[in-house]
VEXNU-817358 format. One record per residue (C-alpha): x, y, z; residue in one letter. Coordinates in pm, 1 decimal. Example, Ala and Ser with C-alpha at 12.3 -4.5 7.8 and 13.67 -1.06 7.14 Angstrom:
px/py/pz/res
1230.0/-450.0/780.0/a
1367.0/-106.0/714.0/s
This chain:
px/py/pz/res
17756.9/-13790.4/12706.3/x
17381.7/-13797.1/12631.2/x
17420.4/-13846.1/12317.8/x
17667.7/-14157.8/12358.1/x
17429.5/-14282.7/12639.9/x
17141.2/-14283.3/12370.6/x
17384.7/-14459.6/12100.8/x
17523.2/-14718.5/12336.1/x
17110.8/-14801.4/12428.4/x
17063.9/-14872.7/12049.2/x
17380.0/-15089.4/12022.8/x
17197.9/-15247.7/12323.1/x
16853.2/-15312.2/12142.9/x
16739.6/-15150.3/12518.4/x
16629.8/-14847.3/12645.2/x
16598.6/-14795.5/13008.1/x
16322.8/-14649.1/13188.3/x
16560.8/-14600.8/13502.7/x
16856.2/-14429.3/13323.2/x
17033.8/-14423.7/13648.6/x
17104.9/-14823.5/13617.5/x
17268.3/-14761.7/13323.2/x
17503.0/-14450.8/13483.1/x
17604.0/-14670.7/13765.6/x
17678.4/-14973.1/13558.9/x
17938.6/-14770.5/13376.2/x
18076.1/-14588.4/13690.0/x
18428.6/-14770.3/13817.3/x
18500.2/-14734.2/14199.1/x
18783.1/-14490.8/14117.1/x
18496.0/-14245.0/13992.5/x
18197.8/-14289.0/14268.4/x
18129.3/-14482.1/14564.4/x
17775.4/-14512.0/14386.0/x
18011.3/-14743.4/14150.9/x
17908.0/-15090.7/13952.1/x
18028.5/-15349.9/14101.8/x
17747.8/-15484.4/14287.2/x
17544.1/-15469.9/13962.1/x
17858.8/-15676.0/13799.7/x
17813.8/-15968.9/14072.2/x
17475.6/-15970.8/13958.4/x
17535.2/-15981.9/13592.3/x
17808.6/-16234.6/13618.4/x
17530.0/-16446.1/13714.7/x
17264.8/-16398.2/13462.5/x
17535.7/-16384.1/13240.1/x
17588.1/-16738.1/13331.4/x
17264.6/-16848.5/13335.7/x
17215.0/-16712.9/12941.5/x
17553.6/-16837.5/12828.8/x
17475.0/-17197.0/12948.5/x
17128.4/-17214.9/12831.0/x
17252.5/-17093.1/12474.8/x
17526.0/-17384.5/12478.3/x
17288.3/-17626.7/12606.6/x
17066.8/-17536.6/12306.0/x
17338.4/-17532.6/12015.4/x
17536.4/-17832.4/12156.6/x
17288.9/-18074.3/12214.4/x
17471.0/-18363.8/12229.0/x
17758.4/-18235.4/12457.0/x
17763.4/-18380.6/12788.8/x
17734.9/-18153.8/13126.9/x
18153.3/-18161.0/13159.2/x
18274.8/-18020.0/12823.0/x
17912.4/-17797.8/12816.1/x
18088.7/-17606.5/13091.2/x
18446.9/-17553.5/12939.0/x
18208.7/-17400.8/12640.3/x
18063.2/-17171.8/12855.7/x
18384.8/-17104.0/13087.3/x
18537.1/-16985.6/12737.3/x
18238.5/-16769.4/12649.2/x
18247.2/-16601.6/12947.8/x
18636.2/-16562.3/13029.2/x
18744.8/-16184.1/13042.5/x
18898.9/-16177.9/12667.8/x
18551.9/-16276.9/12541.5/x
18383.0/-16040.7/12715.6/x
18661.6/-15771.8/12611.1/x
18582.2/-15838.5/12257.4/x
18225.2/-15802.0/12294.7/x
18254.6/-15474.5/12564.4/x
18494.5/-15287.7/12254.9/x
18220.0/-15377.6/12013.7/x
17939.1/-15221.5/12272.8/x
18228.5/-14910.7/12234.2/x
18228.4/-14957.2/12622.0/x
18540.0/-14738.0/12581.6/x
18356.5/-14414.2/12548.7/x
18132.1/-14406.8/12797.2/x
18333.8/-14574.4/13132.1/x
18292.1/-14339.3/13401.1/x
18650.7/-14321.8/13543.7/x
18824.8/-14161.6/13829.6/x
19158.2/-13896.7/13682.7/x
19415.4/-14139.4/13769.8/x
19260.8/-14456.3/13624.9/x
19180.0/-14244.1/13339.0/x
19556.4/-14138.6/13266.9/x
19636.5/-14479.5/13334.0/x
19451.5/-14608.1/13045.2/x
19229.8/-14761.9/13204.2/x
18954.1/-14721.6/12961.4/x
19123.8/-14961.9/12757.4/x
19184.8/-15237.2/13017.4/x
19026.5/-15556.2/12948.8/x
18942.6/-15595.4/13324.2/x
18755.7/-15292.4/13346.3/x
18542.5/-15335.7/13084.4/x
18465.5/-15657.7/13089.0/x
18314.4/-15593.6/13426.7/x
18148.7/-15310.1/13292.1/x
18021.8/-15523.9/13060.6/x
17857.6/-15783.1/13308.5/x
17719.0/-15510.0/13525.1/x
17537.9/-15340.9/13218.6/x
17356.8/-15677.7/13182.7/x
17273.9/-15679.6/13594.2/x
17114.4/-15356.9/13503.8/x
16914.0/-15457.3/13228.3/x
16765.4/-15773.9/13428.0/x
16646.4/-15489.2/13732.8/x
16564.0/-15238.3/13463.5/x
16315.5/-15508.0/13235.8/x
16332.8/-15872.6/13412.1/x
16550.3/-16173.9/13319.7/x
16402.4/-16241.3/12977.7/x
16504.7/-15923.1/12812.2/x
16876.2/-15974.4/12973.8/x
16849.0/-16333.8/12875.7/x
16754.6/-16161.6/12495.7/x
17074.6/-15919.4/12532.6/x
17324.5/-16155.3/12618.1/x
17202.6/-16398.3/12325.3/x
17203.8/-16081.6/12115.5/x
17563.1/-15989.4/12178.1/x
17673.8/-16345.7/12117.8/x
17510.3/-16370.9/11752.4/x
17811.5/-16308.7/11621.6/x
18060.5/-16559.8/11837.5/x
18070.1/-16895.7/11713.5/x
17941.6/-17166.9/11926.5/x
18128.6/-17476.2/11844.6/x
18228.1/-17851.6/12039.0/x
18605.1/-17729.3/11993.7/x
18564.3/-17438.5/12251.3/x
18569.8/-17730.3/12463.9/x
18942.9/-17770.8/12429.5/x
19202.4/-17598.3/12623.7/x
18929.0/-17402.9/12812.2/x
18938.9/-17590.8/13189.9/x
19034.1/-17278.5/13339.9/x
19062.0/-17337.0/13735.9/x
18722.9/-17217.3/13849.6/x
18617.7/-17479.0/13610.7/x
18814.6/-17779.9/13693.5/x
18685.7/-17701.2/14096.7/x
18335.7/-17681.0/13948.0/x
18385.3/-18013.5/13786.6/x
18552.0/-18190.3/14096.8/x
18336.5/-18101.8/14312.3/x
18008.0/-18216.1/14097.2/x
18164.6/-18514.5/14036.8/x
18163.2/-18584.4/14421.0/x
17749.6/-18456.5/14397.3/x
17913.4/-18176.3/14666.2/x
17772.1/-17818.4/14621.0/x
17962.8/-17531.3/14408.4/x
18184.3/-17319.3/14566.8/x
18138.8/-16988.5/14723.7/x
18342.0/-16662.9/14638.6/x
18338.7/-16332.1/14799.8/x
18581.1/-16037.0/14785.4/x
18765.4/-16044.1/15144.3/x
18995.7/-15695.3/15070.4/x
19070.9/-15484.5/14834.5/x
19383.5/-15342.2/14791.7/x
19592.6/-15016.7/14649.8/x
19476.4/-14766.0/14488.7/x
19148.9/-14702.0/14283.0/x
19363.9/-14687.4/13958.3/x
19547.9/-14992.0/14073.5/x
19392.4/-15255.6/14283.7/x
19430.8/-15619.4/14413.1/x
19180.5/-15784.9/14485.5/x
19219.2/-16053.3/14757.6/x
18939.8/-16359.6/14710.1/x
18841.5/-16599.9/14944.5/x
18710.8/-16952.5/14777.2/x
18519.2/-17145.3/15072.0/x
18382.1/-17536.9/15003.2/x
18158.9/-17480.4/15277.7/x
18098.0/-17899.4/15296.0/x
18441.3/-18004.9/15365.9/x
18488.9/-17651.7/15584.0/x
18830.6/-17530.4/15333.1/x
18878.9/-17203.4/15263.3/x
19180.6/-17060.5/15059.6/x
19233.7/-16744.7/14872.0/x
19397.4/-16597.2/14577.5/x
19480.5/-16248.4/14466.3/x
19446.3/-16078.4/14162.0/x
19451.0/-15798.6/13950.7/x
19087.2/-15818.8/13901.2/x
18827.2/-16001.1/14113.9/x
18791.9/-16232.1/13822.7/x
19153.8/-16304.7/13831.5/x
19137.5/-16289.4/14239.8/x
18873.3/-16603.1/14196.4/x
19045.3/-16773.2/13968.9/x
19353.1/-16772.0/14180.1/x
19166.4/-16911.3/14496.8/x
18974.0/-17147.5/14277.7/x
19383.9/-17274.5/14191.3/x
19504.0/-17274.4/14570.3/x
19165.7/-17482.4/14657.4/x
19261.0/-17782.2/14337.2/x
19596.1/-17799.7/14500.1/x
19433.1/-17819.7/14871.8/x
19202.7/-18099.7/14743.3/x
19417.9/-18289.9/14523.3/x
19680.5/-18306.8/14816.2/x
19443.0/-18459.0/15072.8/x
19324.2/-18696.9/14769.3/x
18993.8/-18662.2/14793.6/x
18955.2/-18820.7/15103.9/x
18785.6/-18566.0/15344.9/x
């Protein structure tokens, strides 16, 4: 495991001086309680913050709405998938037995989270500017283009939109339960637009799919009282 540890760091273009950030970013819940996940809410947001600054800078004359389907696109779990099998994210996961048998070393979810909690380590391990550096790095290769645009309103993104259109504040997420077993989970989200005091939820197979499911249950909240509350 050393050895892949030491190959996955070059793939990276980092190597850690806390070595344990790197363990725990590969470590699924099923494997340790001293698991990733809070280093994957983390990365999801500088994650963010690189992806939009590199589509602000190679779509310059895209305005603020269809800048954001770019980015929801770059960001959505089969992007991150690709990019997580390139890392060869597959060898390394740290995986309880039954989510191993299960295959989950191949599933999309898992490593896509994986993924965004190896960047949260990098920005503790060496500051935002080297994550920044990484996630441009491992998006050399995907083309940036106005035609992402299309097709990519996903619903976290059409909330986002709404609610910036009414100058209101972004929504708020959080895990409220997680359910089943390590090896096969639901994950039940709460969505809150703390201004107009609404709160629905959603539940997925992942807590990206968990948000986007409460981000759809909150459209069809809003778009029933017609905007007027």
């Amino acid at each position: 495991m050393d050895d892949l540890l030491f190959a996955l760091q070059e793939r990276l273009q980092h190597r850690f001086g806390n070595p344990g950030l790197l363990a725990r970013a590969l470590t699924h819940r099923s494997f340790s309680a001293d698991h990733n996940e809070r280093l994957e809410f983390l990365g999801d947001s500088v994650l963010n913050l690189a992806v939009a600054a590199l589509v602000y800078d190679k779509l310059q004359s895209m305005p603020e709405g269809e800048l954001s389907r770019v980015r929801a696109n770059l960001v959505k779990q089969d992007t991150l998938h690709r990019l997580a099998l390139e890392l060869k994210l597959t060898e390394v996961i740290r995986l309880g037995e039954g989510e191993a048998r299960s295959g989950g070393s191949k599933r999309p979810s898992i490593l896509a989270d994986a993924l965004e909690a190896i960047i949260g380590a990098v920005h503790l391990d060496a500051g935002y500017q080297v994550a920044e550096a990484l996630v441009h790095g491992l998006y050399s290769k995907v083309e940036v283009n106005p035609g992402m645009a299309a097709g990519a309103k996903d619903p976290k993104t059409e909330l986002q939109e709404l609610l910036q259109g009414r100058k209101m504040k972004l929504p708020a997420y959080r895990v409220a339960a997680t359910l089943g077993a390590a090896h096969k989970q639901t994950f039940n989200v709460e969505c809150e637009v703390t201004e107009l005091g609404v709160i629905e939820r959603g539940i997925g197979a992942s807590r990206r799919a968990g948000e986007q499911a409460a981000a759809a249950a909150m459209l069809l909240t809003l778009k029933s009282k017609n905007g007027t509350r």
